[in-house]
N, C-alpha and C positions, 0 to 999 in steps of 0.2 A: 421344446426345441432341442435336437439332436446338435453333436458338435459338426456334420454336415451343414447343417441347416442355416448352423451361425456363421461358418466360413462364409456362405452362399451370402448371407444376409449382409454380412459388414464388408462385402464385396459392391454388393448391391446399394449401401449407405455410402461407401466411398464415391461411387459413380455418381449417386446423385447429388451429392453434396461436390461435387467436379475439382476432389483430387485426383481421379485416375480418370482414364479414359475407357471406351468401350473396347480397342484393341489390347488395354494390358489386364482385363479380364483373367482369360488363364493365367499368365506369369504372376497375377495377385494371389489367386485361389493355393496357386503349387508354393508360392512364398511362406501366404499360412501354414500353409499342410506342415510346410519344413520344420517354421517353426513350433510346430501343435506334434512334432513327431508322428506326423500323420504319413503311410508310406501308399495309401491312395484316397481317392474321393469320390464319394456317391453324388452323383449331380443329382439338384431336389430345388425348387422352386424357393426364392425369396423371400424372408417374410418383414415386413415392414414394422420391426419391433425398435422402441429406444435404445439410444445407441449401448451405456451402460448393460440392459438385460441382453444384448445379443455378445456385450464382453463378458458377462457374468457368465453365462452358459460354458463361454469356453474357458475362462479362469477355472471353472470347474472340474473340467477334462484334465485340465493340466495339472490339477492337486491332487487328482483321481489317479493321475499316471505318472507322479512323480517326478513333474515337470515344475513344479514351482510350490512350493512351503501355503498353507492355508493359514497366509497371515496378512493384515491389508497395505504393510511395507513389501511385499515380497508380491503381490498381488498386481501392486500400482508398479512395479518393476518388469511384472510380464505384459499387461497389457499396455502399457508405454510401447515396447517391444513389440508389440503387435500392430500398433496404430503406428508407430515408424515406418512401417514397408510399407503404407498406402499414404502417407505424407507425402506432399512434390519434395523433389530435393528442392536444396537452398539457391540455385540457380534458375529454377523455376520461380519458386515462389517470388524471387530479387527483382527478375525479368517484369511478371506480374505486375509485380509494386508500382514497380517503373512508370509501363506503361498507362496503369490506371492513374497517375500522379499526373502522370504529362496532361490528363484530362480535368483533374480534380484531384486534392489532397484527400477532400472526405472519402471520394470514389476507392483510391488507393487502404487508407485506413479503414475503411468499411469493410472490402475485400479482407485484408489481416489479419482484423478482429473476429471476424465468421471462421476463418480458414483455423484459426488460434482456437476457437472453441469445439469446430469440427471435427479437429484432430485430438481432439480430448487431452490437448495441453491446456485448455481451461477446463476442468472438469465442470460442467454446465449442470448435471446432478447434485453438485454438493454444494456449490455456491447459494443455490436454491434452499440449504437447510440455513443459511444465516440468518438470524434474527435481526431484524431491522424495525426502526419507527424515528417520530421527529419530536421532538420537543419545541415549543415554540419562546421564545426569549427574548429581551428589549434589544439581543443583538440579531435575531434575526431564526429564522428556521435551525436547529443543530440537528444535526442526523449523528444517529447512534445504534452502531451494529455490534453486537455477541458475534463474533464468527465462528463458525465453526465447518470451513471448507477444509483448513488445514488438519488433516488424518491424524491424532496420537500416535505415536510410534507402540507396540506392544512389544512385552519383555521379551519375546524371544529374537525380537529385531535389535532389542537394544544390547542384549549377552552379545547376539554376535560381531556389533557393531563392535563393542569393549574389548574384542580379540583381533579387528583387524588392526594389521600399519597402516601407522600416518599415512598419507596421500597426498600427494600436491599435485595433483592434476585431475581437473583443473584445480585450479588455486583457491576460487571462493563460487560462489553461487552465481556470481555475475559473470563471470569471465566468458570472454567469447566462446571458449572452447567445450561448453557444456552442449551446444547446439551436436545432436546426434549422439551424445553421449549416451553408455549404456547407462552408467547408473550402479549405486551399490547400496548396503543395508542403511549406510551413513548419510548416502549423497542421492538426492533423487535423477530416474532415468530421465533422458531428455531427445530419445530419438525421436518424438515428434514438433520437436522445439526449432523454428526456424527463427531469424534473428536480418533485420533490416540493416542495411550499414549508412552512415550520412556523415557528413564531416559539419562539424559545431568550433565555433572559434578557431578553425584551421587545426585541427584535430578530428581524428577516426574516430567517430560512436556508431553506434547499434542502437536499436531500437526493439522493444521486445514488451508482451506482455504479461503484466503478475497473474501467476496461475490462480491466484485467489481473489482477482479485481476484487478490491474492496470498494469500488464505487465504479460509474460505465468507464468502458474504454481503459482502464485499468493501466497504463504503460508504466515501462522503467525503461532506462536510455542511459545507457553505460560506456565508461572509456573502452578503446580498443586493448588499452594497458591495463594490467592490473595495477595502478596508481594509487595513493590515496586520495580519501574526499580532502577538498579544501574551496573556500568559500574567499574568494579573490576577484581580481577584476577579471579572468579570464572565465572565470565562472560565470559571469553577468553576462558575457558577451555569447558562452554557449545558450543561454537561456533563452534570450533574444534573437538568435538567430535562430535557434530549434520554433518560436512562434513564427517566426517569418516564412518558415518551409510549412506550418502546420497552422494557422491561424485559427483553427476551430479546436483546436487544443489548448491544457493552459501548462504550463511546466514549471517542476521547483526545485529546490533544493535540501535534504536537510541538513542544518548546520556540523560545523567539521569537528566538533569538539565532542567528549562522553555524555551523558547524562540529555543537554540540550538535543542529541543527536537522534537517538531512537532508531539506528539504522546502521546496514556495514560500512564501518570508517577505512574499512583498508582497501575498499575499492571503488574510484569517483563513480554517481552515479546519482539522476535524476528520475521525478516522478510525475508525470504529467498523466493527460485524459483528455475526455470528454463530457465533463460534470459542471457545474458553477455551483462553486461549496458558499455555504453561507459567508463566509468572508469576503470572497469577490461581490457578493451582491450588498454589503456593507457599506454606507455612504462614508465619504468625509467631513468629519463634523470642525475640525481646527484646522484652516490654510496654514501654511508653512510655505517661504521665502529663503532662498539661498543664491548665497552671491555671486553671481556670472552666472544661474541659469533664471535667467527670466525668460527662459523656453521652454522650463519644463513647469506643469501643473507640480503640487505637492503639498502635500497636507496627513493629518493623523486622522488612522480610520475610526471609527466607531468599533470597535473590538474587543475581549474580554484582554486581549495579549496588547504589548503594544508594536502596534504597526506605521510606518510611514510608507504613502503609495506616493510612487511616481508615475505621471504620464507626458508624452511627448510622440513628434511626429521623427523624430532625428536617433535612430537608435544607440546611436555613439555618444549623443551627448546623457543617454539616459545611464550607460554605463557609465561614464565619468562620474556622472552624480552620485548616484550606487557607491562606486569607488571610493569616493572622498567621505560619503555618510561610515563606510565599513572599517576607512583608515582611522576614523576619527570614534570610531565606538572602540574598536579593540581597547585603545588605550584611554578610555573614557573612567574617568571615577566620579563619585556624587555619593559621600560617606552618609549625607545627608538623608539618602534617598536608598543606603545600603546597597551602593553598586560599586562594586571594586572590579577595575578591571583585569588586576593580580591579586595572589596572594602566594607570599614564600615562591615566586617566580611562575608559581602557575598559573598559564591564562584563562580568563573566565568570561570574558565578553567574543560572542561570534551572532553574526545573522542567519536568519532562514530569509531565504528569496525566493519570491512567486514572480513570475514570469503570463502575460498574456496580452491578447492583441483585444481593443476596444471600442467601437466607432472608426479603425483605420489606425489608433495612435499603439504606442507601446509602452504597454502599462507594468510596470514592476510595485512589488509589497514586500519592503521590507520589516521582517518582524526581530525585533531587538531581542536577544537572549543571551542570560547570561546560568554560569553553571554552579554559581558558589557553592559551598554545603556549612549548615552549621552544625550544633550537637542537638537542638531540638529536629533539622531536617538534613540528618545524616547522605541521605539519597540525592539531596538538593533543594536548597531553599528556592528556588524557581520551578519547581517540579510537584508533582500532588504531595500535601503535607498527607501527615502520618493520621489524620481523621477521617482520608478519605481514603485508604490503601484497603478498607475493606471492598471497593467499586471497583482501585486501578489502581496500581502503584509502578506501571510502568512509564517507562519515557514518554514525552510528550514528542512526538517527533513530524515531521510536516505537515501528514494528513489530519491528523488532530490538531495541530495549529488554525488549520484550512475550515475545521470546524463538523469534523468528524470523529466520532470518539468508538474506537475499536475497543472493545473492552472482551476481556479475557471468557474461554466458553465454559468456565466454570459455573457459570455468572447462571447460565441459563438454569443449569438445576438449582443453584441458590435462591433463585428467586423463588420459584417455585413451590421447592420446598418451605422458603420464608412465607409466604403468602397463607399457606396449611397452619402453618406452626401459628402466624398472625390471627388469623381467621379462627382458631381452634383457643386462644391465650395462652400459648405454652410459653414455658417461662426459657429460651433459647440459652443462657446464658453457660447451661453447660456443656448444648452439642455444640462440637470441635467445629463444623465447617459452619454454621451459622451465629456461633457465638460472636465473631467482629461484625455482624450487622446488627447489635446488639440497641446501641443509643440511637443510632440512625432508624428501627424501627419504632422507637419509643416515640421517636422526632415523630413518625408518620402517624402514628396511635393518635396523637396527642392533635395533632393538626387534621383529619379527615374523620370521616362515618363512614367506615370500611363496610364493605360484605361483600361477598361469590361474584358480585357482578361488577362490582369498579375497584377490587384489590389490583387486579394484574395492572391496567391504567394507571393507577395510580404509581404502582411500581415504576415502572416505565416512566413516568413525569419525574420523578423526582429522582432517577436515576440523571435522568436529563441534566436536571437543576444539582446535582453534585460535579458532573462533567464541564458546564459553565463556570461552575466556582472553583475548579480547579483552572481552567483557561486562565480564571485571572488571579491564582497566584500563581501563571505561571508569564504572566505578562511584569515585567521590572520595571514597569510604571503604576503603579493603582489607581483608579480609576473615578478618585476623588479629586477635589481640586489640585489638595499635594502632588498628586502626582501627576498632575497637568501640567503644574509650574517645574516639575522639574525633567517632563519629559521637554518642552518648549525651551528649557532651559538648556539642551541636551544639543537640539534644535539649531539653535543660536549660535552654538559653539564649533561647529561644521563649516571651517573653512578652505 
């Protein structure tokens, strides 16, 4: 494939995939050309290649001709740029939205999420190298993905990144004003990024998809302000309202504090889909009773974390409830049970809220979390203690809550490599990157009859079953009778 060929081609992928029309044919072709410093074009017949090998050919031209750096920061920066001029503008695509809405939400969302991959603002290539599989558990399926759609940045993107000035515009990743954005060594391009508008709790959001869905339908839903996160009663009321417009959706939050957070605190902003994570499909195993809502269902779920679910037909009184449970945790202590809701004036107690629609009712899950640290878990004693930071030692933050464990793509050669070294008896204990899977393999030796054909499996499982036992120390109830009695105790005290 000549760089003709490609023009013609991804001319041809736009039209069929019905961002451009059959009339803006030339005005597409001459836009490429502009930007490909092409000063004519050989017309040449179509060829029906993926979409990536028809950008690849001409990323190529353009490193050849001194149009753009052969590096895959400077890379994903051209062909952003490329796939921008054949995106509809954002009054198109809004119009769109619109009118498939008035028909059906899914029709609408269906539309968004095709149009969001088409334009290779999800890169649909690379999501396809994530490593994924399920563990099975007494709480229910957990899905566990290595990702690796998110690019490494390489040294010579990162030199130049270290020489530019600050920037504040936009302001953070989320901000409205990334839509159509070029893009720089530090910040990625975003000319094919369109962005939904809806108003939640009488406030302007947007709607938009994570270029990395790490599960289907992938969204994030962001203030129109660059605000911060906070986890309040106005927060309940966006959640519930965004299911009401979306009821095949489920949408959350993650909580507003460090550590519990695992996400940007400086700008409000929710994460919903189209998935059922193993914790929506978690029963309630202890009703729970609260005073003046004998309309709403409520009880604690079956969960590694602890969670209280409400459900109701009256969305306003489900927030009030919400409200009273979140006023009453902040300032919640149980020395007994190591929950301080301060310490030396810092707060330590906030919620994560899930949001979804169920049989018709409106179901909220709230998960309790608190952020303490001590000197044995400097990072957080609700957080993965330090036995298991060889798997994850990063925040736990909604979608892991939800019962999804993102784990770092190191992960994938480590294993790998562990499996050979396992399989072979080498003694790891002095290579540098597999040395911290040190006792953890011995645990595995020690427990299975390995070989060539059930190591990787096995890997995998009991990657699982560390991801679980992190869930529940990151639950601030435990999940023995003590901590029954004092999450019910917790319970009780919510008036």
């Amino acid at each position: 494939m000549n760089v003709n060929s490609a023009v013609k081609s991804l001319v041809h992928y736009a039209q069929k995939n019905n961002m451009i029309e059959k009339d803006d044919e030339i005005w597409a072709i001459n836009s490429l050309c502009e930007a490909l410093g092409l000063d004519s074009f050989e017309d040449c017949e179509a060829e029906d290649k993926p979409l990536e090998e028809i950008l690849d050919c001409m990323l190529n031209y353009a490193v050849e001709n001194g149009l753009c750096e052969d590096s895959v920061v400077y890379r994903d920066l051209f062909d952003t740029k490329l796939m921008g001029i054949l995106t509809p503008r954002p009054s198109k695509v809004r119009a769109d939205f619109n009118s498939l809405y008035e028909k059906s939400p899914e029709f609408a969302t269906d539309y968004y999420y095709k149009l969001s991959q088409d334009s290779n603002y999800i890169r649909r290539y690379r999501i396809a190298n994530d490593v994924k599989w399920i563990t099975k558990t007494e709480y229910g399926d957990i899905d566990i993905t290595i990702n690796l759609s998110k690019p490494e940045k390489d040294p010579k993107a990162i030199a130049a990144a270290l020489k530019m000035k600050a920037a504040s515009y936009p302001k953070c990743l989320l901000c409205k004003e990334n839509e159509g954005y070029a893009g720089r060594v530090n910040h990625p391009a975003r000319q094919n990024h369109r962005i939904i508008p809806m108003t939640l709790g009488g406030d302007d959001f947007f709607m938009q998809y994570s270029p990395y869905v790490y599960y289907n339908e992938h969204c994030i839903v962001f203030n129109g302000e660059h605000t911060p996160m906070k986890i309040d009663k106005s927060a309940f009321e966006k959640l519930l309202d965004f299911v009401e417009k979306f009821p095949h959706y489920f949408i959350g939050s993650n909580a507003d504090l460090p550590i519990v957070g695992g996400s940007i605190l400086t700008h409000e902003h929710f994460q919903g889909g189209r998935y059922e994570f193993a914790m929506a499909k978690a029963p309630v195993e202890t009703e729970l009773k609260f005073n003046g809502f004998d309309d709403i269902d409520a009880g604690i779920v079956k969960w590694p974390m602890s969670v209280i679910r409400l459900s109701g037909e009256n969305k306003q009184r489900l927030v009030e409830l919400s409200d009273k449970i979140l006023t009453s945790w902040r300032s919640y202590t149980d020395e007994e049970q190591f929950i301080y809701s301060e310490t030396d004036g810092e707060p330590h107690n906030t919620i994560t809220p899930i949001a979804r629609m169920r049989n018709g009712k409106f179901e909220m899950d709230l998960v309790l979390r608190n952020n303490i640290t001590t000197e044995e878990c400097p990072l957080g004693f609700y957080h993965p203690h330090p036995e298991y930071h060889h798997i994850k030692r990063e925040n736990i933050g909604l979608i892991e809550v939800m019962g999804l464990a993102v784990l770092p793509s190191r992960l994938k050669t480590e294993m790998a490599d562990l499996a050979k070294a396992m399989l072979n008896g080498e003694d790891i204990r002095n290579n540098e990157k597999l040395a911290p899977h040190y006792e953890w393999s011995k645990m595995i030796k020690a427990k299975y009859e390995i070989n060539e054909k059930n190591i990787d499996d096995i890997i995998k499982e009991e990657i699982g079953i560390v991801f679980t036992s992190i869930l529940e120390q990151c639950g601030v109830y435990s999940r023995d009778e003590f901590g029954k009695k004092g999450f019910i105790k917790f319970a009780k005290s919510v008036k």
